[in-house]
N, C-alpha and C positions, 0 to 999 in steps of 0.2 A: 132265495138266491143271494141277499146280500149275507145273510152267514158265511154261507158256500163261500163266496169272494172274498170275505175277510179270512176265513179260516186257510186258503187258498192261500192268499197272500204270505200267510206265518208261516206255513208249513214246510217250505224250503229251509228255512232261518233254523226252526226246531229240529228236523232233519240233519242237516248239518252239525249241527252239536252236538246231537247224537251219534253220529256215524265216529265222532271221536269216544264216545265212549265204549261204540259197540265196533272196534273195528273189524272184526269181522265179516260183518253185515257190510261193508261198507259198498260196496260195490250193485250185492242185491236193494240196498237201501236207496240209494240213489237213483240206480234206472228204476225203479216202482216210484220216484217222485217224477219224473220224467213223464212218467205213463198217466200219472193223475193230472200232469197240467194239459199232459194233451186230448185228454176225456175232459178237461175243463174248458182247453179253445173248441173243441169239435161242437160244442153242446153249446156256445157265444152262435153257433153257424144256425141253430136250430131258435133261439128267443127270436121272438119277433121284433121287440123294440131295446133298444139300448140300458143299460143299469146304470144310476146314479147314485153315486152314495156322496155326502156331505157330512166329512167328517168332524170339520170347524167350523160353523156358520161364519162365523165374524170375520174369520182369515180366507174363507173362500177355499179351504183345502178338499179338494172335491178328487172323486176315484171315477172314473167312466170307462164302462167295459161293454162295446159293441162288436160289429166284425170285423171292424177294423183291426182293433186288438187281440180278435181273435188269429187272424193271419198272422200278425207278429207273437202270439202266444204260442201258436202251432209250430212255426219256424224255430223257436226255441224250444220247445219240448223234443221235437224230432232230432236238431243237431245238436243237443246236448245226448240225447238216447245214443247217435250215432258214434258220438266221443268216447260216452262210456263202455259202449261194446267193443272199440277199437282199445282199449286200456283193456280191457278186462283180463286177459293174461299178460299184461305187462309186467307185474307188480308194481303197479303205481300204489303208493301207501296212502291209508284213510287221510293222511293231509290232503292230498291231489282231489280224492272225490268228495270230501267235506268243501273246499274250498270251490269245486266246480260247482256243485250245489250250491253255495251263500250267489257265488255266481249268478246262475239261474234263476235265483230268487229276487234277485236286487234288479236282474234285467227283466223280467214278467212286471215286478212293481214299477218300474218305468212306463212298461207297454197299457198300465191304466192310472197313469196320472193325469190328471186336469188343471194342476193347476203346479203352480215353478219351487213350493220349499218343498212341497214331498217329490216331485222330480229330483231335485238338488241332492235331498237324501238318496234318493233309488242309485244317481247316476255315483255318486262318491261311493258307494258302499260297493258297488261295481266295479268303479275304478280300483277300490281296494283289495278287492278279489281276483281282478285282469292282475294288478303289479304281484300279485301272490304265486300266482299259476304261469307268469312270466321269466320267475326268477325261481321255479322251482328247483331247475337242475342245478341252481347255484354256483353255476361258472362266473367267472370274471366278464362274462361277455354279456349273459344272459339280466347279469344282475344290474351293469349299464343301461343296457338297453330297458328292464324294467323301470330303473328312477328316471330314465330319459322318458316313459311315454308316462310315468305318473306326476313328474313335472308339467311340461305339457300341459295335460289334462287337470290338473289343476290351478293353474295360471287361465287356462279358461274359466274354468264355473266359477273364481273371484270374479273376472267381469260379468261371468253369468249372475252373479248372485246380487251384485250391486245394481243390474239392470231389474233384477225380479224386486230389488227392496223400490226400484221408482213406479214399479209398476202398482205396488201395494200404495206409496203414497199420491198415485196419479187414480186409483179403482178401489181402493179401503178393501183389496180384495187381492188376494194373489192366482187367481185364477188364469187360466189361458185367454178367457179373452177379457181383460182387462187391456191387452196391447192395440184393442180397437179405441183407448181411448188416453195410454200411456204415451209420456213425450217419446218425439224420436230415440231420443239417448238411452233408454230403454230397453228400447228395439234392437237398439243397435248392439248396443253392450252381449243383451240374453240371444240374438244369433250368433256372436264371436263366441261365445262357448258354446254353442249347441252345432255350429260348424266345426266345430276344434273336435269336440268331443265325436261326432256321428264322422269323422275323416271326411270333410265337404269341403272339394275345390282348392284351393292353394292352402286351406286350414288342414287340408289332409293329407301333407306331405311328413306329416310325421310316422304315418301309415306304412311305408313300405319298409323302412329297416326292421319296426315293430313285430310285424306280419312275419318278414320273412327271416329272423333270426329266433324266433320260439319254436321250442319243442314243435312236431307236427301237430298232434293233438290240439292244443293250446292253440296255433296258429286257424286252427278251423273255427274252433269257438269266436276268436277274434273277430275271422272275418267273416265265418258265416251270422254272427248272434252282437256280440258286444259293440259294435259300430253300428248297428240298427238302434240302439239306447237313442242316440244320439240323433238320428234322423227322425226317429218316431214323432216326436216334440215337432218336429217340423212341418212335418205331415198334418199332424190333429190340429195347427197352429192355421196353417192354410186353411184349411176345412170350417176352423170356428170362423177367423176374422176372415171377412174377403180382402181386404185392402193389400193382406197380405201375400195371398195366393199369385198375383205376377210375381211376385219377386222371387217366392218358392222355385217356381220354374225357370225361372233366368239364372238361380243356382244349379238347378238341375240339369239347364244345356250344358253349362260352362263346367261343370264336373264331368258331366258322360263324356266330353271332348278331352279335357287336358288328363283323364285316367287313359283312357284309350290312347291318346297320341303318346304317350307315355309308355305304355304297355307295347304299343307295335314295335317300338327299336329295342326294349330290353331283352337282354340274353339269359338271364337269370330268371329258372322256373317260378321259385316262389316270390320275387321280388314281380315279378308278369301278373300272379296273381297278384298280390297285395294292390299293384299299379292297377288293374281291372278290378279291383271290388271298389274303389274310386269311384271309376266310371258307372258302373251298376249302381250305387245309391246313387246318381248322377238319376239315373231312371227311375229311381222311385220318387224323385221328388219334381221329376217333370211334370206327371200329372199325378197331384195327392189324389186324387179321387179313386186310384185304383192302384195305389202304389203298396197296399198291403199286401193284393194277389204278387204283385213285384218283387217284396220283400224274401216272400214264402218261397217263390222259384230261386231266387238269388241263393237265398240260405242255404237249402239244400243241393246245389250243383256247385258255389264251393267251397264248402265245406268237404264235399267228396274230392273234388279237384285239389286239394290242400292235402287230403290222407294219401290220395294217387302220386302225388308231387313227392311225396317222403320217402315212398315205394322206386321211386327210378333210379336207376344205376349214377344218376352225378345231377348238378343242380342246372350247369352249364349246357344251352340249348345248343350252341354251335357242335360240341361230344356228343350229345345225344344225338344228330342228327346221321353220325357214324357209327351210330355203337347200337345196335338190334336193344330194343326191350322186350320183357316178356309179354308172347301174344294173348293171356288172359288181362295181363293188366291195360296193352292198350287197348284191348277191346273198350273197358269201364273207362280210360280216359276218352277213349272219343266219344262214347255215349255223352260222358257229361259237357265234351266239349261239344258237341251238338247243338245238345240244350241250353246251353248256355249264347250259344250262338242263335239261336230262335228257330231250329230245325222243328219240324211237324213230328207228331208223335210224342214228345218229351214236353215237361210244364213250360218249358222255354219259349218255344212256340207263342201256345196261348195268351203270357203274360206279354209277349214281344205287342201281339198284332193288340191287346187291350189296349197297352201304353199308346203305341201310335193312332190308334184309334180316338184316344181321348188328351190328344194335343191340343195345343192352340195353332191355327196355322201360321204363326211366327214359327215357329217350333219346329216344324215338320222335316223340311230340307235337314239342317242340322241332326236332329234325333236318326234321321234316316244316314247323314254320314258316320253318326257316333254306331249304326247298327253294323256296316260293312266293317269298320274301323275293328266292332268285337268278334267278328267272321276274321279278319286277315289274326288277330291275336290268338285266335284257339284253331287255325290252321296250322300253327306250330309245332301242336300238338296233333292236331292229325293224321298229317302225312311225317310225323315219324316212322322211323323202321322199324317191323319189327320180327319176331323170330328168337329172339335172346333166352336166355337165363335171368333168372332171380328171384330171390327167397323175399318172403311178406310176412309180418310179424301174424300171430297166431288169430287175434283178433282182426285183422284189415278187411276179408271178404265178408266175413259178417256185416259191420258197418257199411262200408260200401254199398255192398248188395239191398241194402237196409234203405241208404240212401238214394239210389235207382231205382229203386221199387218205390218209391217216395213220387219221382220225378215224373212216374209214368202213371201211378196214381191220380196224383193231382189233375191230371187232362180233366177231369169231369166239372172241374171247376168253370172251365168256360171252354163249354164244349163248340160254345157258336162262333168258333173263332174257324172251324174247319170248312172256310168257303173256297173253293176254287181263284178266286182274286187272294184271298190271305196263301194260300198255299204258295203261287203261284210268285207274289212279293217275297215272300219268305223263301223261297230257292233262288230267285234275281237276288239279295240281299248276298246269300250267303254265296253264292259265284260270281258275284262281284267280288267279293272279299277277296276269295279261294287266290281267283284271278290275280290281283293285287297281289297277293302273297308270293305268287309264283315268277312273276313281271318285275316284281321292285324291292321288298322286305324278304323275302329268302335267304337273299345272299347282302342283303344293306349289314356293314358295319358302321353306321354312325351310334355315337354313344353317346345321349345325353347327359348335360350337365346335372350333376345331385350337389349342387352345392343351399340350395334353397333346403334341405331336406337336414341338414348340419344343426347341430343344437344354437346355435347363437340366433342362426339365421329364421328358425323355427319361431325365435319371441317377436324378431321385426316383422316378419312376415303377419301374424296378430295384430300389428299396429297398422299398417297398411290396411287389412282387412276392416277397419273397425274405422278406418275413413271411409274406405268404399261403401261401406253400410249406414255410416251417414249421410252420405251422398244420395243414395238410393233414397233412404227412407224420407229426406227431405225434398226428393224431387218427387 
């Protein structure tokens, strides 16, 4: 198995460069690596105890691959699968699918790191891969908005990286849990990049222009796969050290709240997503103990919500709300809005009633408002009209249908979620929303401010953040 996992590892990397030389292949090359990592998470689901590999004794650079990282491995095999089927008559050139690939590969090496320099590497070569596939079309818009999120994101991991060099001289080890014994500043420094990077809480206001000004494509990846980099580390962090795990979740209410409060006034399809994938890692880090099954639902509903969003006659919710769309496509949106709402029948569900299930009762009230709060947001999407016209590029129901069949799948996962009281919450949740939608946000034109979201505003906001974190971690 430890072969397996290294070999594993490489093989996106070698792939990739290949697909430059074989461009042809390029497209069968890709989805068959797609197919092999997710025969590699599926088969995480079947060991019975976790794999360690130790790759540096003395630096502590350690690889750990259980189910946890199974969930997050699975989520990126399938929404990368689904990218590349949605491309597949595009003519996207072997750049796109070489590049989605180092992709893939730099984000799975993330999903079993143990310890903060091979993190460091996984998340920058990712990053270098997202600023690739951002600026592919090469407009003047796209190419901003690429240096604006690779800025960013690297003004993060230098704090990130000075906090991992103190943890190395606080544990003679760079390991994940060295932070059970590393000073605060530490702490503080490696969650200001690992918030920045994973879009967490006022760090992830750099998220929405990003999100919603790429390619469709791209924009799925993003938000269904590349912003998981970043949370995963959080997750596996909470899990090792306990000391750590309140505080995980205290970022996790306050995310699923100001994505979702956010998301309920915007007018703008994909700038709504972008604003609700926020809120949703909000939910996988409320409770890490089960936030992988979270991840996995997240990914794949939207990542399809993002190819469906590309697919609608205009971006603008208030036109849409007069202008019919096609009734095959809102059929697949409201399925994924469903799901993503916590409707029974879809992985949404299950992962909804797990997460509240494995709160703390601090937690509850709130997670329970941030739940209607994602019901009144993907009501926008429901009660659209529809009836219309419109043409879908060649690939789309492929993917799609890929994706859906994904969502409904998954139910087996935690099938014990189908009681009569979950059921039961989970329709109150989601008509309370409905309700809310129809009474108050239907016809609300208030429009929040984006000025937090602005480049300048994006570094002080870091500094702000990086006092709160000392605050925390010293009280």
């Amino acid at each position: 198995m430890s072969t397996i996992t290294i070999a594993w590892i490489a093989l996106p990397f070698f792939v990739g460069f290949t697909i430059y030389l074989l461009p042809k292949l390029d497209r069968y090359l890709a989805l068959l690596l797609t197919l092999i990592s997710a025969a590699y998470a599926l088969q995480l689901f079947v060991e019975p105890l976790p794999l360690t590999l130790q790759l540096l004794d003395n630096f502590g650079v350690t690889l750990l691959v259980d189910q946890l990282s199974g969930y997050f491995i699975l989520t990126n095999a399938l929404v990368t699968a689904a990218v590349i089927l949605y491309c597949w008559h595009s003519g996207k050139t072997a750049y796109f699918y070489a590049q989605t690939i180092i992709l893939h590969g730099s984000v799975n090496a993330a999903f079993v790191c143990s310890d903060f320099v091979s993190l460091y590497v996984a998340l920058e070569v990712s990053g270098i891969a997202a600023f690739l596939l951002i600026t592919h079309s090469r407009s003047d818009r796209s190419i901003w908005v690429g240096l604006r999120y690779l800025f960013v994101s690297n003004v993060g991991m230098l704090f990130y990286l000075v906090g991992a060099v103190l943890v190395y001289q606080a544990h003679h080890s760079f390991s994940f849990s060295g932070l059970g014994v590393a000073p605060p500043e530490a702490l503080a420094l490696i969650f200001l990049g690992l918030l920045t990077k994973g879009g967490v809480f006022v760090s992830g206001l750099w998220l929405p222009l990003t999100h919603s000004e790429s390619e469709t494509p791209v924009s799925a990846l993003l938000s269904g796969i590349v912003v998981k980099a970043g949370v995963y580390p959080l997750v596996r962090c909470a899990l090792i050290v306990d000391q750590l795990d309140p505080i995980i979740r205290i970022f996790g209410v306050g995310t699923a709240l100001l994505g979702v409060f956010y998301a309920v006034f915007e007018k703008d399809t994909k700038r709504m997503l972008a604003l609700s994938t926020i809120s949703q890692l909000g939910w996988i880090l409320a409770a890490p103990g089960v936030g992988g099954f979270y991840a996995l639902a997240h990914g794949l509903v939207k990542s399809a919500l993002f190819l469906i969003a590309g697919a609608l006659p205009t971006r603008n919710l208030n036109e849409l709300q007069h202008k019919p769309i096609n009734t095959a496509i809102w059929i697949a949106l409201v399925i994924t809005s469903l799901s993503i709402s916590g409707f029974p029948l879809f992985v949404g569900f299950g992962a909804k009633m797990l997460t509240l299930k494995n709160l703390v009762p601090a937690q509850e009230i709130v997670m329970n408002v941030a739940a209607v709060g994602t019901a009144i947001v993907y009501a926008k999407f429901i009660f659209l009209p529809l009836g219309g016209q419109g043409d879908v590029k060649p690939g789309f129901w492929t993917a799609v249908i890929f994706l859906i069949g994904g969502l409904i799948a998954a139910n087996v996962v935690y099938y014990e979620a189908y009681t009569v009281a979950n059921i039961v919450k989970s329709l109150a949740i989601i008509g309370v929303g409905w309700l809310g939608y129809f009474l108050i946000f239907r016809r609300s034109v208030l429009k929040l401010p984006r000025v937090l979201e602005q480049f300048d505003h994006l570094i002080g906001v870091m500094s702000l953040m990086l006092l709160l974190l000392f605050w925390m971690v010293m009280a």
